[in-house]
C-alpha positions as CSV (number, residue, x, y, z in Angstrom):
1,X,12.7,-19.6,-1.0
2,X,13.2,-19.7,-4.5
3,X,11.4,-22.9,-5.1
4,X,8.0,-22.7,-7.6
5,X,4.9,-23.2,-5.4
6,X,2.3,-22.9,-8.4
7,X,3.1,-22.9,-12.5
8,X,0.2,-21.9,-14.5
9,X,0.9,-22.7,-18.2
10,X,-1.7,-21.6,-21.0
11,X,-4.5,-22.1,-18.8
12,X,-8.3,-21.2,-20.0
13,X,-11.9,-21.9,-19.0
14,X,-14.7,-22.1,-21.3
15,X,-18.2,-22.0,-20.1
16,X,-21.0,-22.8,-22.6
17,X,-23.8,-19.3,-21.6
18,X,-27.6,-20.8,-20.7
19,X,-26.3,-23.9,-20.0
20,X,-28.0,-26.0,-17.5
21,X,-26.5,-29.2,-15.8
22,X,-29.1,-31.6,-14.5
23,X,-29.1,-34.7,-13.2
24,X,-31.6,-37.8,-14.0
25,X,-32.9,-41.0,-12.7
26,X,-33.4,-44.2,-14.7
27,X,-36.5,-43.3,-15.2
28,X,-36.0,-40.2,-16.7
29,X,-33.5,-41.9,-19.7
30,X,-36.3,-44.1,-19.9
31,X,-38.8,-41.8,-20.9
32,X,-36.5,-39.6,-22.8
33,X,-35.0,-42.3,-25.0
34,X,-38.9,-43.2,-25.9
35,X,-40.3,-40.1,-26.5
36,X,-37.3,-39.1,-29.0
37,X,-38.6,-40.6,-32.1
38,X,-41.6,-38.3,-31.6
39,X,-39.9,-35.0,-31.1
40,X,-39.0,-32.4,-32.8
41,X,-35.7,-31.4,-33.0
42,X,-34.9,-28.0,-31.6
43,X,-31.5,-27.2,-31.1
44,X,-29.9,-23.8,-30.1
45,X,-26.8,-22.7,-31.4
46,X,-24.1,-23.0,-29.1
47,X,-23.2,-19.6,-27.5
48,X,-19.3,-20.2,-25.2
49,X,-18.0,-17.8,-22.8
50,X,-14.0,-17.7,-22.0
51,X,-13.9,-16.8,-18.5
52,X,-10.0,-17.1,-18.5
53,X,-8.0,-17.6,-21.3
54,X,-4.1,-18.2,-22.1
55,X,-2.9,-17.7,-18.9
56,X,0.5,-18.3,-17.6
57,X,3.1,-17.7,-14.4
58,X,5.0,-18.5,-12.2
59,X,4.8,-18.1,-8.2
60,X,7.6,-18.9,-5.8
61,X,7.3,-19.9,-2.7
62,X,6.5,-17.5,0.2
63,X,5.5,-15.3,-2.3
64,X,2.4,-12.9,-1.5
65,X,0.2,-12.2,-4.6
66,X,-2.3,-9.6,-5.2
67,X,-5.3,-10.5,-8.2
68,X,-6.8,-7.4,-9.0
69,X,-9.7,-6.7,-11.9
70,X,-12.6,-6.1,-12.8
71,X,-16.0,-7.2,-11.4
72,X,-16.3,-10.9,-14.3
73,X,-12.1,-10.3,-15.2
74,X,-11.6,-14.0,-14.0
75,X,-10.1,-13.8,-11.0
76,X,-12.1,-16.2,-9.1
77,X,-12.5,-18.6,-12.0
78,X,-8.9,-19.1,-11.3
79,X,-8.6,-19.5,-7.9
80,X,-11.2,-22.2,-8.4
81,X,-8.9,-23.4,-11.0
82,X,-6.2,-23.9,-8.8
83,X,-7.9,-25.0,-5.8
84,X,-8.9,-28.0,-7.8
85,X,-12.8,-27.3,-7.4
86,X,-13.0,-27.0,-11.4
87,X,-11.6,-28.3,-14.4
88,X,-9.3,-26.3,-16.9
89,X,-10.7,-26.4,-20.7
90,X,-7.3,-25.9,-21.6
91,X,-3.7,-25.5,-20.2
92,X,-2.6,-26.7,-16.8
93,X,-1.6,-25.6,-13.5
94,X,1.0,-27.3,-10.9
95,X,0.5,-26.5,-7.2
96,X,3.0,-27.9,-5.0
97,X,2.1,-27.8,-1.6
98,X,-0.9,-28.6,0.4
99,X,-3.3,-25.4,-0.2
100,X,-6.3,-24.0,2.3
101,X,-8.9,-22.1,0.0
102,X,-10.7,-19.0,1.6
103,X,-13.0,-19.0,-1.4
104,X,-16.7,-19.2,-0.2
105,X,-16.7,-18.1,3.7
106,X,-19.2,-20.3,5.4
107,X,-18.3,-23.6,3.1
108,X,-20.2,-26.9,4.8
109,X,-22.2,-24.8,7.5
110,X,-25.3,-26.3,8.5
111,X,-28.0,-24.4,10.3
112,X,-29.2,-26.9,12.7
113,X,-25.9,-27.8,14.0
114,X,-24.8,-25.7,16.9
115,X,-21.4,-22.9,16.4
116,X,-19.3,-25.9,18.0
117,X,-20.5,-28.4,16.1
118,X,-20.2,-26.5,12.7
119,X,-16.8,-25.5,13.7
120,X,-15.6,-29.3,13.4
121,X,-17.6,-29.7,10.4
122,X,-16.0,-27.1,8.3
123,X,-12.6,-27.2,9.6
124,X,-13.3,-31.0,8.5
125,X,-14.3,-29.8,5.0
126,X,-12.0,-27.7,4.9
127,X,-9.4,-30.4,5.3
128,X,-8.3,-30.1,9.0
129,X,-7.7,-32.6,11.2
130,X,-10.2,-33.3,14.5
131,X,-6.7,-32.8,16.6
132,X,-6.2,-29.6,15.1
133,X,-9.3,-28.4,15.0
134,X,-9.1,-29.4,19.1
135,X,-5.6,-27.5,19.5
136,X,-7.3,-24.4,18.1
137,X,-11.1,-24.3,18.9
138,X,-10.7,-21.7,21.8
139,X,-8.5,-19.5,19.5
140,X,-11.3,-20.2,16.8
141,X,-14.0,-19.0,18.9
142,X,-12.2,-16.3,20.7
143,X,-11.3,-15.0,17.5
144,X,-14.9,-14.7,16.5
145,X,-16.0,-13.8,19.7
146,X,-18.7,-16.1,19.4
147,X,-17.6,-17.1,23.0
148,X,-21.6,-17.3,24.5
149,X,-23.4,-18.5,21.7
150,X,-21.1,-21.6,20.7
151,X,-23.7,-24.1,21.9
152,X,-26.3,-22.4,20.4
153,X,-27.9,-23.7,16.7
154,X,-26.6,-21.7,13.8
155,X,-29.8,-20.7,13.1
156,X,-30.0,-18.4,15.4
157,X,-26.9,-16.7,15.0
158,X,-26.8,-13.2,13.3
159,X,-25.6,-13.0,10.1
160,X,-22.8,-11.0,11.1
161,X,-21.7,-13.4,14.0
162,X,-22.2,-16.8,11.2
163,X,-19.9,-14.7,9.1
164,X,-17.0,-14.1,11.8
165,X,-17.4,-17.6,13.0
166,X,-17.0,-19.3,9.0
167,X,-13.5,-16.6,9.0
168,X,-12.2,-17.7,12.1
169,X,-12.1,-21.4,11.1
170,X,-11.3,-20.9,7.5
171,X,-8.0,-18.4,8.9
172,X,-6.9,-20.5,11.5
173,X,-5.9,-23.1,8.9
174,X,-1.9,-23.7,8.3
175,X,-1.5,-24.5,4.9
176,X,1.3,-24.1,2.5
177,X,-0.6,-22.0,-0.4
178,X,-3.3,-20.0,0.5
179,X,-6.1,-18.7,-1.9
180,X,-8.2,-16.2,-0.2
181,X,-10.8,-14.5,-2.9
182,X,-12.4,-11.3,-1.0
183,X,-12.7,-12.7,2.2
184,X,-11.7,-9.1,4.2
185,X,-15.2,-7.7,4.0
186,X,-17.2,-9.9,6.3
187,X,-18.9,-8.5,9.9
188,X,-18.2,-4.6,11.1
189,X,-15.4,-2.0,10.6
190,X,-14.1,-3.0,13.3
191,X,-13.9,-7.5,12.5
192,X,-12.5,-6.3,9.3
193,X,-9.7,-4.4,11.1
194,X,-9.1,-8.0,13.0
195,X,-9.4,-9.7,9.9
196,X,-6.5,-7.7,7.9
197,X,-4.5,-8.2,11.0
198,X,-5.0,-11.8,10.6
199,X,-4.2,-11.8,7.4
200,X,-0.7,-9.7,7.4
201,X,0.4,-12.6,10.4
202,X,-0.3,-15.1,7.6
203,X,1.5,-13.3,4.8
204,X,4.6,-12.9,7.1
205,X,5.0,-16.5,8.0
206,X,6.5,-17.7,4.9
207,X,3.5,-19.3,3.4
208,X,3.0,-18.6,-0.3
209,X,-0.5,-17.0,-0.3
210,X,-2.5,-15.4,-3.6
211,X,-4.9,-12.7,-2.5
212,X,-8.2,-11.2,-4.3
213,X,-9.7,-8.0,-3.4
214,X,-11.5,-4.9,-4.6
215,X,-9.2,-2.9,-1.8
216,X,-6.5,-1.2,-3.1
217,X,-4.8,-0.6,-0.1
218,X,-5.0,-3.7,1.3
219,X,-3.3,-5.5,-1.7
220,X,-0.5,-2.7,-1.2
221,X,-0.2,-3.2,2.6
222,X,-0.1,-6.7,2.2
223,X,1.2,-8.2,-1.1
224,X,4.1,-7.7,-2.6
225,X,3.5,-8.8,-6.1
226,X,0.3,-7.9,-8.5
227,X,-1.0,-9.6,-11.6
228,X,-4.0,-7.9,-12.9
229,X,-6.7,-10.3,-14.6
230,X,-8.7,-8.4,-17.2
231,X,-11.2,-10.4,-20.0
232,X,-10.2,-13.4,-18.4
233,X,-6.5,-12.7,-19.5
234,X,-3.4,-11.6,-17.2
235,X,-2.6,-8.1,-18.4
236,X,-0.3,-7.1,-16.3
237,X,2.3,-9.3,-13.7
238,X,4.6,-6.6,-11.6
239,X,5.4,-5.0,-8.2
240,X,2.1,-4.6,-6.6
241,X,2.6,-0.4,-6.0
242,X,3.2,-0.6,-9.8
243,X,0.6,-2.9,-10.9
244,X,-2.1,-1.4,-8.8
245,X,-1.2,2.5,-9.7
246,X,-1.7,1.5,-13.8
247,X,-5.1,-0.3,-12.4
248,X,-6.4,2.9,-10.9
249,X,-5.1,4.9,-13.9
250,X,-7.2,3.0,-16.3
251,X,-10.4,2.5,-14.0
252,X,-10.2,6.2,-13.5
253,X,-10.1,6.7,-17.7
254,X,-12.8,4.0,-17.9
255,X,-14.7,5.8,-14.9
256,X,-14.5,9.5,-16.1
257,X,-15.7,8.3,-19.9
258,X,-18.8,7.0,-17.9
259,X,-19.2,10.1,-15.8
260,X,-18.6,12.4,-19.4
261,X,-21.7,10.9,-21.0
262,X,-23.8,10.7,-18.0
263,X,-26.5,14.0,-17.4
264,X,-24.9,16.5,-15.0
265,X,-23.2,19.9,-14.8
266,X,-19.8,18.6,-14.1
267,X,-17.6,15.7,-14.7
268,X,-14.6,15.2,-12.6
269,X,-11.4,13.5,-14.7
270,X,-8.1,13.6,-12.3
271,X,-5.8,14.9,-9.7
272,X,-2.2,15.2,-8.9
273,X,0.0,16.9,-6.1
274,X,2.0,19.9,-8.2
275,X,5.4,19.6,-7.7
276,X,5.4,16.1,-8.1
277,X,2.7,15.3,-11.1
278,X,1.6,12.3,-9.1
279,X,-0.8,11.2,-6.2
280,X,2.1,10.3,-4.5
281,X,3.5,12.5,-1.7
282,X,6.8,12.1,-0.2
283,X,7.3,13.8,3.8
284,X,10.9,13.4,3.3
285,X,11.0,15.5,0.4
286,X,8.3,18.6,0.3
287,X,9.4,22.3,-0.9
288,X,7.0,23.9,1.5
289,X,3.5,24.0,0.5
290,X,1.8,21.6,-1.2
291,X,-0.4,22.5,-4.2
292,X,-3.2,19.6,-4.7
293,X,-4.8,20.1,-8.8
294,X,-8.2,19.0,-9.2
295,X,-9.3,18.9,-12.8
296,X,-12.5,18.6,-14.2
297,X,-15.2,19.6,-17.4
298,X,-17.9,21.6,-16.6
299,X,-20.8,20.5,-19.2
300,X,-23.9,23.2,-18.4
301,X,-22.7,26.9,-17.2
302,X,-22.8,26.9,-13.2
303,X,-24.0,30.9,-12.2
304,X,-23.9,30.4,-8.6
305,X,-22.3,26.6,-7.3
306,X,-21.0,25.3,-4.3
307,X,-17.6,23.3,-4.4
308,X,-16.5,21.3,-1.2
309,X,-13.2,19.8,-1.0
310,X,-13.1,16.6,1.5
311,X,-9.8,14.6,2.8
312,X,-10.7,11.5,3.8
313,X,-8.7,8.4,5.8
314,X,-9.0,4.8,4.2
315,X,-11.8,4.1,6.7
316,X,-13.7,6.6,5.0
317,X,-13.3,9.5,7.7
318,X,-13.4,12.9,7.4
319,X,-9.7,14.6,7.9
320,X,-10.4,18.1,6.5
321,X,-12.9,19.3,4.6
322,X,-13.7,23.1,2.7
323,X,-16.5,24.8,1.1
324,X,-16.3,27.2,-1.7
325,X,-19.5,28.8,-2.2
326,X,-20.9,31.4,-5.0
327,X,-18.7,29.6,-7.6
328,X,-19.4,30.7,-11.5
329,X,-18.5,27.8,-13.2
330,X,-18.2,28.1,-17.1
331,X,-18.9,25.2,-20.2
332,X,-15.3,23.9,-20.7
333,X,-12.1,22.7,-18.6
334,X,-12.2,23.1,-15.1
335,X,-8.9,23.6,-12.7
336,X,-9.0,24.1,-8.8
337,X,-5.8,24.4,-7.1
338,X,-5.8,23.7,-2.9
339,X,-2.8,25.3,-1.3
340,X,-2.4,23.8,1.8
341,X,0.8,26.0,4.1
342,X,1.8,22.5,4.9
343,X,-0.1,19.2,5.0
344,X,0.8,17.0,8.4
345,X,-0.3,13.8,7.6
346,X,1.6,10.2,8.4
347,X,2.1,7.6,6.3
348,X,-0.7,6.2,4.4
349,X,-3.4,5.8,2.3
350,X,-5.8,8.8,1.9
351,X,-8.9,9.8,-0.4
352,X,-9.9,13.1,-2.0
353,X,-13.7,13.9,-2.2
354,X,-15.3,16.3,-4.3
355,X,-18.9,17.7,-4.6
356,X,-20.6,20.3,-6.4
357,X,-24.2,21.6,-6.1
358,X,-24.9,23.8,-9.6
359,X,-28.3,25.3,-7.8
360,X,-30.0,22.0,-8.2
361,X,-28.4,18.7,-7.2
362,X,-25.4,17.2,-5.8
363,X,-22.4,15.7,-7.9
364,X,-20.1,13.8,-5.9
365,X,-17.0,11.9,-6.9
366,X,-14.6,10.1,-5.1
367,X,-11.0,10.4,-6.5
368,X,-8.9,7.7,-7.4
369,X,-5.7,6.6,-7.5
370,X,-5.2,7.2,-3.6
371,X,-3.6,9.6,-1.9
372,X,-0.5,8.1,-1.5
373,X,1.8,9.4,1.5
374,X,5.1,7.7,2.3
375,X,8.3,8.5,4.0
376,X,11.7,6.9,4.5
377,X,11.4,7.2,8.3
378,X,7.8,5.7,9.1
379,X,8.0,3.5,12.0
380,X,5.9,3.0,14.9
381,X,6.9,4.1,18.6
382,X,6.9,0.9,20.4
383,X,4.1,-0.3,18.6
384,X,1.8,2.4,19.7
385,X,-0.7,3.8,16.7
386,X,-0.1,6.7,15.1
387,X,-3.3,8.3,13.6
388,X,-3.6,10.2,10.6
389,X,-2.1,13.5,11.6
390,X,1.6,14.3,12.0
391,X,1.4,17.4,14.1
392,X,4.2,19.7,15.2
393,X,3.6,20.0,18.9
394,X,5.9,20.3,21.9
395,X,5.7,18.4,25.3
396,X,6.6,19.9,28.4
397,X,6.5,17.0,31.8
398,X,5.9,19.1,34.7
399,X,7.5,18.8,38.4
400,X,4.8,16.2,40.6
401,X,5.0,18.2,43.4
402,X,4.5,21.8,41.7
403,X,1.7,19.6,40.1
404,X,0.2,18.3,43.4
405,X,0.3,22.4,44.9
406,X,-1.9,23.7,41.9
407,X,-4.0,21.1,42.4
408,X,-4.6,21.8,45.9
């Protein structure tokens, strides 16, 4: 598979800011080209935006690709790019292969059309074929468990359910190169688990696939490969564990010089586990406790605060959680230190939360980079989940008959 699916070589887009595109009759150039002699001219100077500029790379095929940045970085500007549905200002970009683009979930839906019919209709638009769309409409459907309403006008679908349904087809398409820009988030916690699924089969069937999202952990679980688009430019092109833990360092700069000239009593600025000077903590290798630093600058002297520590699970749920109260909290640097006799957690991606109340109001702050715990032996029994919590416990199977006598 070392073959190059897509070359991008110097490639940039310029936008020209206010501009408007309209479209005119004949009549309109008519008019126009009469009234000109009799107008004054007015022009504005030209103001240009780069949206992406000077970028080059190189991905093989079979490859899985994480784009990470910034809110504006680019990164959909150049899946656009590559999916052919803009022109470059500059450079090019060779795609070799037939490519499905997850860009805009719900592309060619039309409300007046019933879920079956709009199911053909985008799968057509999004270049399937009417016997492919045939060999998967049930899987389509059942996917988006749309099963009751399919003859039913769009219309009056819920938002949620158009949403699942525009997924389903758009996932359900076999190309070689997949684009997929943010397309995880759609319908409940518990579509968006179905989605990821979906989207790990894809990624481990040998199709080369580049993936955009805001989720950190779901460009580690799934991509093995990162480039990180920032100011329109690629800034960084690595392992994706790598890539991403430099992207949460510098959000987390950029984030805590925000928080340090906002009003409040205390600013949060970083964490690390002790012994390893990281957020990364390895099961295979802990010297007994585990000493978690939070650091922070206290702004305004704090006579009497409350401090609670939260551990939360990458579906935002509650693990553990502490309250310190009747802290005296003075103007400078800040250090708590959690000492936890041992921590018995699996594999995975966690979050620390912290709040403090200085006798007023509540300052929350949710720390990044993750909480990061790995371990040379984490594998699944038989496929069976295996929750958050790594407890030492023993199991004892009792005789069926002694069982049967207590019983009675």
């Amino acid at each position: 598979m070392s073959e190059i699916a897509i070359h991008v070589e110097g490639l940039g887009k310029r936008y020209r800011v206010g501009e408007r595109e309209r479209y005119y009759a004949l009549r309109d150039v008519l008019t126009r080209a009469f009234l000109a002699p009799f107008r004054r001219s007015q022009r504005r100077p030209k103001d240009y935006l780069w949206a992406l500029r000077d970028v080059s790379f190189d991905i093989r095929q079979g490859e899985v690709v994480g784009l990470i940045g910034r809110n504006g970085a680019g990164k959909t500007t150049l899946l656009k790019l590559l999916s052919r549905i803009t022109r470059p200002t500059v450079g090019f970009a060779e795609v070799h292969g037939r490519v499905g683009s997850l860009i805009e979930v719900g592309t060619g839906f039309h409300p007046e059309l019933t879920g079956r019919e709009n199911v053909y209709l985008s799968g057509a638009i999004l270049g399937m074929k009417k016997n492919d769309i045939q060999n998967r409409f049930d899987e389509i459907v059942a996917f988006a468990e749309v099963e009751r309403f399919i003859d039913t006008p769009l219309k009056h679908f819920s938002t949620g359910m158009q949403m699942r349904l525009a997924f389903a087809v758009a996932a359900h398409l076999e190309p070689e190169i997949m684009l997929v820009d943010e397309v995880l988030a759609v319908g409940d916690l518990q579509f968006q688990k179905k989605c990821l699924g979906k989207m790990e089969d894809v990624s481990q069937s040998g199709r080369t696939i580049i993936f955009v999202s805001h989720q950190m952990n779901q460009i580690r679980r799934l991509c093995e490969r990162a480039i990180w688009v920032d100011g329109g430019r690629r800034r960084l092109d690595g392992p994706a564990k790598e890539v991403v833990n430099d992207y949460e360092a510098a959000s987390l700069r950029m984030e805590r010089n925000e928080i340090e000239q906002m009003p409040g009593s205390v600013a949060f600025r970083r964490w690390l586990i002790e012994h390893t000077q990281s957020n990364r903590l390895d099961l295979d290798d802990i010297p007994g406790k585990v000493v978690v630093k939070f650091q922070a600058v206290v702004k305004t002297e704090i006579p009497k605060g409350i401090l609670v520590v939260s551990l939360r699970s990458d579906e935002n749920a509650i693990l553990w959680s502490a309250m310190y109260p009747d802290l005296q909290m003075k103007p400078g640097p800040l250090e708590l230190n959690v000492s936890f006799a041992n921590l018995p957690l699996n594999p995975g991606v966690y979050f620390w939360e912290i709040r403090v109340h200085d006798g007023h109001q509540w300052f929350d702050h949710m720390q990044v980079p993750e909480f990061s715990v790995v371990a040379k032996t984490d594998t699944d029994v038989y496929g069976y989940l295996k929750g958050a919590l790594n407890l030492d416990v023993s199991f004892d199977l009792l005789d069926q008959t002694e069982y049967k006598l207590e019983r009675s």
